[in-house]
C-alpha positions as CSV (number, residue, x, y, z in Angstrom):
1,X,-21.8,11.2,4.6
2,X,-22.8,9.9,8.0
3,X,-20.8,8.3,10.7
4,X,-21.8,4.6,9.8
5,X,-20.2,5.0,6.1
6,X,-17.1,6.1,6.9
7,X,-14.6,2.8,7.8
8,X,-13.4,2.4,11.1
9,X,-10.1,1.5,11.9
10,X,-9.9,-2.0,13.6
11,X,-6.4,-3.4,12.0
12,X,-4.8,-5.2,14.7
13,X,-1.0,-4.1,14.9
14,X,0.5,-7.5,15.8
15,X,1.3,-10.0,13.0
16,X,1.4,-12.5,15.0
17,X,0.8,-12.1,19.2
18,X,2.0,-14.4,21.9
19,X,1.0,-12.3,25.1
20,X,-0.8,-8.7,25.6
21,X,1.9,-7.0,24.8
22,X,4.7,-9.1,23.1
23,X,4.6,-10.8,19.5
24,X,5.7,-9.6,16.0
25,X,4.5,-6.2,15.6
26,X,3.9,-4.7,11.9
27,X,5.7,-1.5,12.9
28,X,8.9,-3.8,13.3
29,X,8.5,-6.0,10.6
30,X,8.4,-2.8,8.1
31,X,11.9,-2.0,9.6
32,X,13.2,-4.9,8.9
33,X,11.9,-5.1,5.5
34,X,13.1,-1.6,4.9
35,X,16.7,-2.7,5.8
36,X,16.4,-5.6,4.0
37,X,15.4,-3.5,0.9
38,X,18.6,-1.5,1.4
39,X,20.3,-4.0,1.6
40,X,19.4,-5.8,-1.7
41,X,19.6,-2.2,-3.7
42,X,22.8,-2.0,-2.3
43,X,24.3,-5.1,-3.5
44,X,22.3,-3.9,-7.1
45,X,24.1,-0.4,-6.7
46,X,27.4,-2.7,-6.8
47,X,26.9,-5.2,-9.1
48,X,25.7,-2.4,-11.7
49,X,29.1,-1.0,-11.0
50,X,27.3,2.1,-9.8
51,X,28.8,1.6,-6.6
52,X,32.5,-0.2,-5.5
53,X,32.2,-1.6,-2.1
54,X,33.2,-5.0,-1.8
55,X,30.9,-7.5,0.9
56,X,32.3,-6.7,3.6
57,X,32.1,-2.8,2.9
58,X,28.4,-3.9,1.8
59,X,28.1,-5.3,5.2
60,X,29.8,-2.6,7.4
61,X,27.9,0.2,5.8
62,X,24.3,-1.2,6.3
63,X,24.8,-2.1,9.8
64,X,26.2,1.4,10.4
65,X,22.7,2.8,8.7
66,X,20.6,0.4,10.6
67,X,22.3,2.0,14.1
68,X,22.2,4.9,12.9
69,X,18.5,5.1,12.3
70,X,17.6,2.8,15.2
71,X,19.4,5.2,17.2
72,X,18.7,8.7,15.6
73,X,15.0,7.9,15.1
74,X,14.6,7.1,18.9
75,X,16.7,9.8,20.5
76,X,15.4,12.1,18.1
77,X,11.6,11.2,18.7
78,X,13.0,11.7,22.7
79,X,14.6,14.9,22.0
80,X,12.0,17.1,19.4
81,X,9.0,15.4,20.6
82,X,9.3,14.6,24.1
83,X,11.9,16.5,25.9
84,X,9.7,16.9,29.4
85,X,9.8,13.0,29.4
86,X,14.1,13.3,29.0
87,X,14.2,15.7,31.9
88,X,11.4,14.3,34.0
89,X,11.7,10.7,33.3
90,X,14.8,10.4,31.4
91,X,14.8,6.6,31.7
92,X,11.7,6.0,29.2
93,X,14.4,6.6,26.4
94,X,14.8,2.9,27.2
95,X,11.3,2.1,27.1
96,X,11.2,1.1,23.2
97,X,8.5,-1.0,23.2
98,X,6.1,1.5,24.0
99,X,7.4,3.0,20.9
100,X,8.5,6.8,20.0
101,X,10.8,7.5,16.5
102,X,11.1,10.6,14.9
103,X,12.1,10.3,10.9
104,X,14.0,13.7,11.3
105,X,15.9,11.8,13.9
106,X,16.6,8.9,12.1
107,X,18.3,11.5,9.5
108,X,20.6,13.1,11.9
109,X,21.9,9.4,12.7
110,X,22.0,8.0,8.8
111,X,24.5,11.2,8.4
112,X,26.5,10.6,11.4
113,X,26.6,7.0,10.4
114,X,27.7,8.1,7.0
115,X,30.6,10.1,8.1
116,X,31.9,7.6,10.1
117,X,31.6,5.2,7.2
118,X,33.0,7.4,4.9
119,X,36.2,8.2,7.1
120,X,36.6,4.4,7.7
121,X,36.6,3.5,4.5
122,X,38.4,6.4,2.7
123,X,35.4,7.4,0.7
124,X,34.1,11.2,-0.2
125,X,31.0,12.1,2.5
126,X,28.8,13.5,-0.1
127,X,29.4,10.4,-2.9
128,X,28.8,7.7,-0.2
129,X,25.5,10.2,0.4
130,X,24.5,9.8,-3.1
131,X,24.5,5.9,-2.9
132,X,22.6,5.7,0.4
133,X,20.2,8.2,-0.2
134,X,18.4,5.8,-2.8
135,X,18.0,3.3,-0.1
136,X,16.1,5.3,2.2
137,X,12.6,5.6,1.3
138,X,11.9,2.2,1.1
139,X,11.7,1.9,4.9
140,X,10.0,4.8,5.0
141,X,7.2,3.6,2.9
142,X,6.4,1.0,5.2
143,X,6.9,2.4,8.0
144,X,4.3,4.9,7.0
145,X,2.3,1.7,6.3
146,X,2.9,0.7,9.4
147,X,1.8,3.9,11.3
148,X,-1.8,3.3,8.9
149,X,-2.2,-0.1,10.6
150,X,-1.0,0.5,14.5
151,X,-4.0,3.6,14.0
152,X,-1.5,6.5,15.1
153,X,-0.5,9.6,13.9
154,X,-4.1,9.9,12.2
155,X,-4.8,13.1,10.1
156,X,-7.0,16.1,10.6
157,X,-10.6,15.9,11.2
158,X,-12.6,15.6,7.4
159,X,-15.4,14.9,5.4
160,X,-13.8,13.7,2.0
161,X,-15.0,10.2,1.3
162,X,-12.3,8.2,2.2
163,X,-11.7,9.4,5.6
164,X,-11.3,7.2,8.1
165,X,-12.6,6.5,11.9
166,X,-9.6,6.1,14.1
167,X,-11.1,4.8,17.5
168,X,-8.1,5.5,19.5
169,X,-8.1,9.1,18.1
170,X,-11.0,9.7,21.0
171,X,-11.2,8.6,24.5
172,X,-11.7,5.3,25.6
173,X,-15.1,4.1,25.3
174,X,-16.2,6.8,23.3
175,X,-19.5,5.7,21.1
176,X,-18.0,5.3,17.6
177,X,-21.0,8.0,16.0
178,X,-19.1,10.2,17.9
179,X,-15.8,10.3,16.9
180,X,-14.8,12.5,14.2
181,X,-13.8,11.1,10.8
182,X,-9.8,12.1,9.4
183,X,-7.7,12.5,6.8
184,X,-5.6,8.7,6.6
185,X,-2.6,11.2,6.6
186,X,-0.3,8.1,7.5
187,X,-1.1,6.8,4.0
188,X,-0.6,10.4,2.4
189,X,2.9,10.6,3.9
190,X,3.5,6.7,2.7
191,X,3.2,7.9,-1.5
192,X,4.8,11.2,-0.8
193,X,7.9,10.5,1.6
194,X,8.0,6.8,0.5
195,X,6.6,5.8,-3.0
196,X,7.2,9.6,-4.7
197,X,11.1,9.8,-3.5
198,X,11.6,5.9,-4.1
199,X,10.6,6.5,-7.8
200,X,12.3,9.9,-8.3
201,X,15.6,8.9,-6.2
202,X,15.7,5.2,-8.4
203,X,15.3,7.4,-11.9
204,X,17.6,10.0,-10.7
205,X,20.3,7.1,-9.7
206,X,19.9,4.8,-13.1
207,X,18.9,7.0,-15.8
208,X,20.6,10.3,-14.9
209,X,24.3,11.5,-14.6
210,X,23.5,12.8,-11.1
211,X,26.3,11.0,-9.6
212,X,29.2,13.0,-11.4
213,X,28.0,16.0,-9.5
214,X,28.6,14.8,-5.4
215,X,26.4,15.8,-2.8
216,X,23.5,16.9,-5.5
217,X,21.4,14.0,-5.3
218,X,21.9,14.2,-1.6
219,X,20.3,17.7,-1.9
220,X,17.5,16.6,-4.3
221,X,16.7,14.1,-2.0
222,X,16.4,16.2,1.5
223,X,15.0,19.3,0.2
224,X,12.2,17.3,-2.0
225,X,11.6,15.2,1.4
226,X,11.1,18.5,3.5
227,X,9.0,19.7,0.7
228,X,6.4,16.9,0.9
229,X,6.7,16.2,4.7
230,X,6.0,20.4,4.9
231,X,2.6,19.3,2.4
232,X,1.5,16.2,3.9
233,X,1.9,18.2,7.4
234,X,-1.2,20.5,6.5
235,X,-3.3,17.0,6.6
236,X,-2.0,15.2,10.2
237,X,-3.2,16.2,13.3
238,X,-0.1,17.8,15.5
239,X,1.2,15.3,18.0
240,X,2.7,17.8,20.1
241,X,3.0,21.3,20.6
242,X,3.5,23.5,18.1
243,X,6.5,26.0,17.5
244,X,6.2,29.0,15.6
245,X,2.4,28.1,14.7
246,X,4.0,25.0,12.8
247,X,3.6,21.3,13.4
248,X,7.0,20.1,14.8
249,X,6.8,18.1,11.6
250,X,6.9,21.3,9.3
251,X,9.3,22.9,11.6
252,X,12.2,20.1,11.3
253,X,12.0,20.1,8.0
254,X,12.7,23.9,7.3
255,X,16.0,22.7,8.4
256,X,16.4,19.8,5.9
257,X,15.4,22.2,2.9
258,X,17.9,24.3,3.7
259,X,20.3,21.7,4.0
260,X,18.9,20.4,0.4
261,X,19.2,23.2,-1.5
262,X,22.7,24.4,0.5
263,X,23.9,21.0,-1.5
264,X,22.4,21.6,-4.5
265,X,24.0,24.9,-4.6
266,X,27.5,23.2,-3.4
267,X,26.9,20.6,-6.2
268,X,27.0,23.0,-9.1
269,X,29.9,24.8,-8.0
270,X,32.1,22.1,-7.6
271,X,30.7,20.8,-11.2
């Protein structure tokens, strides 16, 4: 294929903009949307009986997620991905706007908000895990939508025919029949990380017993995530350096596997 049938990227990433660099940003609408999500199939997760928080349980829980992720996704994008920035110019952790969240981040902070929850409200750590875990990929199904349409974290350079020109993968003012066509590895990561472990957590949660054993779904969920994170990996381009000849990406989630299949393991023993 040449250069001109290949679609270039040109989405704009502002729903609606009132000045250069201020408006209603995609990227933040599909947080918001994600915690609404978990919100509503939390409230289902109760009125089902599947789950027995009352409101204000409801209530205290989600906001502890939504700091939790807010927090962990932006401290951990700081800390894995741009630790000369924290020693150099430790005040840019601040600087959200020019934005910066790392998903493997975001689960170190749903955990710690988890504990916390579950010691506040007297409930086990792994069985509150099973109920949140379901609400999770919903946000991260849009925010991988979201990362298609702000035109970052773009894939490998390719030939397969639905590649896609990402202009801001190439300097500024670089002729567009010469920038290399990629992989749209933001939209790979939305059906694995997002659509896949929606479907699979939902069935799991529903239709399965999974919730007799504590901590298993928990595991499912994590070591399946690192699993198709590790995949969709071989497809983006590396956004920072690499350790152990492994994207960062790849690297993180060896550490969430193991944490998977460490519960899955825990699960059956305590069966």
């Amino acid at each position: 294929m040449s250069k001109t049938e290949y679609w270039v990227h040109d989405l704009d990433p502002f729903l609606f903009q009132f000045t250069e660099n201020f408006g209603i940003r995609y990227y933040g609408l599909a947080y918001a949307l994600g915690f609404l999500a978990g919100i509503w199939l939390l409230h289902l997760f109760c009125k089902h009986g599947k789950a027995a928080l009352t409101p204000e349980e409801q209530s205290l829980t989600i906001t502890a997620i939504m700091v939790g992720v807010l927090l962990g996704g932006r401290l951990g994008y700081m800390f894995l991905y741009a630790w000369d920035d924290v020693i150099h110019r430790p005040w840019t952790i601040f600087q959200v706007w020019k934005g910066g969240m790392a998903s493997h981040g975001g689960f170190i902070g749903v955990i710690v908000a988890c504990g916390w929850v579950a010691k506040k409200l007297k409930i086990g750590f792994l069985q509150l895990g099973d109920i949140l875990c379901p609400l999770v990929p919903p946000g991260i199904l849009l925010g991988r939508i979201a990362n298609f349409i702000n035109g970052e974290l773009w894939g490998k350079v390719s030939n397969v025919s639905w590649a896609v020109i990402f202009p801001q993968s190439a300097p500024f003012g670089t002729p567009i029949e010469l920038i290399a066509s990629r992989h749209p590895s933001q939209l790979y990561a939305a059906a694995l990380e997002g659509l896949l472990l929606l479907i699979y957590s939902q069935w799991r949660f529903w239709r399965t017993g999974v919730l007799a054993t504590p901590g298993r779904l928990t595991g499912e969920f994590l070591a399946i995530y690192a699993m198709v994170r590790i995949f969709g990996e071989q497809f983006r381009q590396p956004d920072a350096s690499l350790i152990l000849d492994l994207s960062r990406g790849s690297f993180y989630s060896i550490f969430l596997l193991m944490a998977g299949i460490f519960l899955i393991l825990h699960s059956r023993k305590t069966a």
